[in-house]
C-alpha positions in Angstrom: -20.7 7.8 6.2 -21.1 4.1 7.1 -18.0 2.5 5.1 -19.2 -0.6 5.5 -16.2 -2.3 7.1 -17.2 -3.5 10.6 -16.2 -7.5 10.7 -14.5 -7.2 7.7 -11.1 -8.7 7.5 -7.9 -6.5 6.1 -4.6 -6.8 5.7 -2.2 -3.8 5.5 1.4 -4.8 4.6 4.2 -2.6 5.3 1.7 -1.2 8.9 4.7 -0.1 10.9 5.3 2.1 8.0 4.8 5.8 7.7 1.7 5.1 5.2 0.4 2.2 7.0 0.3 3.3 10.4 -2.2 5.9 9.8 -4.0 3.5 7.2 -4.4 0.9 9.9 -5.8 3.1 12.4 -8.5 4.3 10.9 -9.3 0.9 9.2 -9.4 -0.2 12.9 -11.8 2.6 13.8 -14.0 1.9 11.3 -14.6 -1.7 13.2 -12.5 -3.6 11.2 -10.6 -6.8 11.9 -7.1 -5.5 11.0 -4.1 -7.4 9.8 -0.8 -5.8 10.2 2.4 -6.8 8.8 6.2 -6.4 9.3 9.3 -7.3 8.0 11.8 -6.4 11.4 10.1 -4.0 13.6 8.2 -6.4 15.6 8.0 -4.6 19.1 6.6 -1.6 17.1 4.0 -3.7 15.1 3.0 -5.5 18.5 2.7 -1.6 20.1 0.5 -0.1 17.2 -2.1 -3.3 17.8 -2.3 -2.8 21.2 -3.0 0.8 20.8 -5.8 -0.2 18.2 -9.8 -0.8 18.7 -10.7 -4.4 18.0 -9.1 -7.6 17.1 -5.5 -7.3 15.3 -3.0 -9.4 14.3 0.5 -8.7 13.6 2.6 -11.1 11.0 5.6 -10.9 9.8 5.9 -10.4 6.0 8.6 -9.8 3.5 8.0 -8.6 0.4 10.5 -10.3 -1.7 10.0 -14.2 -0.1 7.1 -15.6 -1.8 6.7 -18.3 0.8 5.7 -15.4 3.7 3.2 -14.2 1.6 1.5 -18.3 1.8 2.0 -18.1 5.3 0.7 -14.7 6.0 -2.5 -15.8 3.9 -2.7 -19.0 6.2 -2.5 -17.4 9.7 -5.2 -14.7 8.1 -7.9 -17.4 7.1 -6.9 -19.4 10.3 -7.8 -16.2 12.9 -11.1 -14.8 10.8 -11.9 -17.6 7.7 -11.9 -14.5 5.6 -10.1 -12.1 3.9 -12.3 -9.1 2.7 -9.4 -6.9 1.9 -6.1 -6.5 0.8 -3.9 -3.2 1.0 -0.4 -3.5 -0.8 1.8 -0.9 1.5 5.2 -2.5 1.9 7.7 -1.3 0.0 11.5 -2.2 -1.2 13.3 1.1 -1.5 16.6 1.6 -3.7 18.2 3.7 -6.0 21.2 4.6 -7.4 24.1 4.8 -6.2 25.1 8.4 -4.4 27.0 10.4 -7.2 26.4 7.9 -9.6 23.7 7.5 -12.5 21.1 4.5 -12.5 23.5 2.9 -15.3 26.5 2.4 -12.2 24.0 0.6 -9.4 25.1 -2.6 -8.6 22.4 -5.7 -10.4 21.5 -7.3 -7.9 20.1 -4.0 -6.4 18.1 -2.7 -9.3 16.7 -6.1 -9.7 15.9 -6.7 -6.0 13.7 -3.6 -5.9 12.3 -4.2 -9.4 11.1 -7.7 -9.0 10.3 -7.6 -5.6 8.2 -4.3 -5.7 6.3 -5.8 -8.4 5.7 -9.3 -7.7 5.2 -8.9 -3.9 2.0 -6.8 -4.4 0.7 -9.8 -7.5 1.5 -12.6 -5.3 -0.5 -11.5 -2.5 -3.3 -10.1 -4.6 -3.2 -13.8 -6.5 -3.6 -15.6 -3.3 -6.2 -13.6 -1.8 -8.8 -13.3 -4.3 -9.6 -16.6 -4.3 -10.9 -16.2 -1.3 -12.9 -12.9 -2.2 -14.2 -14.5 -5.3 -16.0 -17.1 -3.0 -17.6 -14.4 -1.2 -18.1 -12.3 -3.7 -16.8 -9.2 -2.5 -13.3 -7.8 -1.8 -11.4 -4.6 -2.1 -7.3 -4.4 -3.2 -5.7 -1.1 -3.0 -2.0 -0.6 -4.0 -0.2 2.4 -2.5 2.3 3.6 -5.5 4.2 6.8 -6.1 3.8 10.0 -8.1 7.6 9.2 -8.9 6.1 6.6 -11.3 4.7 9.3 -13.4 6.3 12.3 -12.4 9.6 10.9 -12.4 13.0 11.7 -10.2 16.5 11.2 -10.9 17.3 8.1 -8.5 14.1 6.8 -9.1 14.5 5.3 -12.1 14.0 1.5 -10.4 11.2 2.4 -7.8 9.5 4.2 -10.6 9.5 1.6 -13.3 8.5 -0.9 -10.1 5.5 1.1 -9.4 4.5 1.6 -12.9 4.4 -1.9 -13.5 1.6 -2.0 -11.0 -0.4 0.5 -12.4 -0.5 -1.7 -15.4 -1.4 -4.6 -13.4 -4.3 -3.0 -11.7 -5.8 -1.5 -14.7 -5.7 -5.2 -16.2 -6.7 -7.2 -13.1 -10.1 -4.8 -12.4 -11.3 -7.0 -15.7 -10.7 -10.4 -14.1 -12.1 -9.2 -10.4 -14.7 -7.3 -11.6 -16.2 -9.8 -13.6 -15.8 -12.1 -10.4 -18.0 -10.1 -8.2 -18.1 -6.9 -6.4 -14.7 -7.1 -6.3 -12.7 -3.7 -6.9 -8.8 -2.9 -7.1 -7.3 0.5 -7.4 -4.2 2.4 -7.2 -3.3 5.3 -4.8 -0.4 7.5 -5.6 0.6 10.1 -2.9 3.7 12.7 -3.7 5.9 13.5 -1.6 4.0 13.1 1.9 4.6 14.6 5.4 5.2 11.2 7.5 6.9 10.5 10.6 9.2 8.7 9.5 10.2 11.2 7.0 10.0 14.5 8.6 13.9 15.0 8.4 13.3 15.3 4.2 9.9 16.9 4.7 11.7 19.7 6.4 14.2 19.8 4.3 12.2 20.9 1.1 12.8 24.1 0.0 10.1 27.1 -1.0 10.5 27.0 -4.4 8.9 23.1 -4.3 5.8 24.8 -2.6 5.0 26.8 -5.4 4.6 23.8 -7.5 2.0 22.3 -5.6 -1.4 24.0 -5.8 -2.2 23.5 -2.2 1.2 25.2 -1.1 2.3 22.1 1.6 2.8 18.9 1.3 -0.3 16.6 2.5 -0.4 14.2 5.9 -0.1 10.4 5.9 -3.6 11.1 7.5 -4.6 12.5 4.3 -3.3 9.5 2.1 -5.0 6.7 4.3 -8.6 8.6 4.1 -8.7 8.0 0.3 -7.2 4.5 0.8 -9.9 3.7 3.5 -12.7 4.8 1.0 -12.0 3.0 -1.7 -11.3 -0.2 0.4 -14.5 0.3 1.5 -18.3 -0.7 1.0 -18.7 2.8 0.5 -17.3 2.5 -2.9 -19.4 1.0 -5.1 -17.9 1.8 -8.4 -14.4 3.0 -8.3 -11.6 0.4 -9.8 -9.0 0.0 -12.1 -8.1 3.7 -11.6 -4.8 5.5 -10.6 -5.8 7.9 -7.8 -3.3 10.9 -6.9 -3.0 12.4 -3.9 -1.2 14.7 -3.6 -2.1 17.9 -3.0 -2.8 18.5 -7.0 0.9 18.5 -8.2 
């Protein structure tokens, strides 16, 4: 299937990531012109884009200063004059405290992974559809959680963080549709076999297995293929939707 993405400018945030690793690569394979952020892991964002087909660029982003999202936009337009596509991957982890309840975490934690969660992913989708509304076209997909609708004690921040978006996407799709061919949707992997998280991955016992239809957990391979398509030319009429993957749980 021709997804329509060679020449095509996209940004992955958070591409040194478990998720976005895989995401990137196959974005790059599919001839695109691939944007990768990081917040500290510099050497291994500048290793990943050497290792990819094609034109990269690695920038450092972080999620909760508004002022590297303006300058990440900047050094995008100033290397391709475009931005066709915008995949909101970073993330701010936290929860609460070990052995205590979400009541006992510290403020300026809970609010730190609230706000920045949330308003990272609608600054950057604010400043880059300008940009796709000039051409027309542009793709956003958000990567969320299943914790945001399946819940987990210790998620009670992250969860409510990744909810809000949900809410945002299903509102935005209104405003960018009516822009263009302009499409935003959320994907929402459960628990996921990364590596960077093979340690809790292993760790899951065989009583979690049975909840999951498939029996295993699915690949970070297996997240970025959805995130790829619906990024894509090759969807022409997905948006405003809440995808899961993961494995049917």
């Amino acid at each position: 299937m021709d997804m329509g993405l060679a020449g095509r400018t996209v940004i992955v945030t958070g591409a040194t990531g478990g998720l976005g690793e895989p995401i990137a690569r196959r974005f790059a394979a599919e001839g695109a012109d691939v944007v990768l952020t990081y917040h500290d892991a510099a050497g291994k964002a500048a290793k990943l884009a050497a290792d990819l087909e094609g034109q990269t660029l690695t920038i450092r982003y972080d999620l909760g200063d508004p002022d590297t999202a303006r300058a990440l936009i900047d050094q995008v337009l100033a290397w391709t004059g475009r931005v066709d596509v915008l995949v909101n991957n970073a993330v701010r982890w936290g929860s609460a405290q070990p052995g205590g309840g979400f009541e006992e975490a510290p403020d300026d934690l809970w609010r730190r992974v609230v706000r920045d969660n949330v308003e990272g992913a609608v600054t950057l989708s604010r400043l880059v559809f300008p940009h796709m509304r000039e051409r027309g076209w542009g793709r956003l997909v958000h990567v969320s959680s299943s914790i945001a609708t399946h819940g987990m004690a210790g998620g009670e921040f992250y969860g409510a963080a990744k909810a809000a978006l949900h809410g945002f996407n299903r509102s935005a799709a209104f405003s960018l549709g009516s822009a263009g061919d302009i499409l935003t949707n959320v994907v929402s992997p459960g628990l996921t076999r990364t590596a960077a998280n093979r340690h809790i991955a292993d760790a899951v016992p065989d009583s979690y297995y049975d909840q999951i239809p498939l029996g295993r957990l699915l690949s970070a391979e297996e997240i970025a293929a959805p995130v790829v398509f619906l990024a894509s030319a090759a969807n022409t009429g997905i948006t405003g939707q809440v995808i899961a993957v993961d494995a049917g749980c």
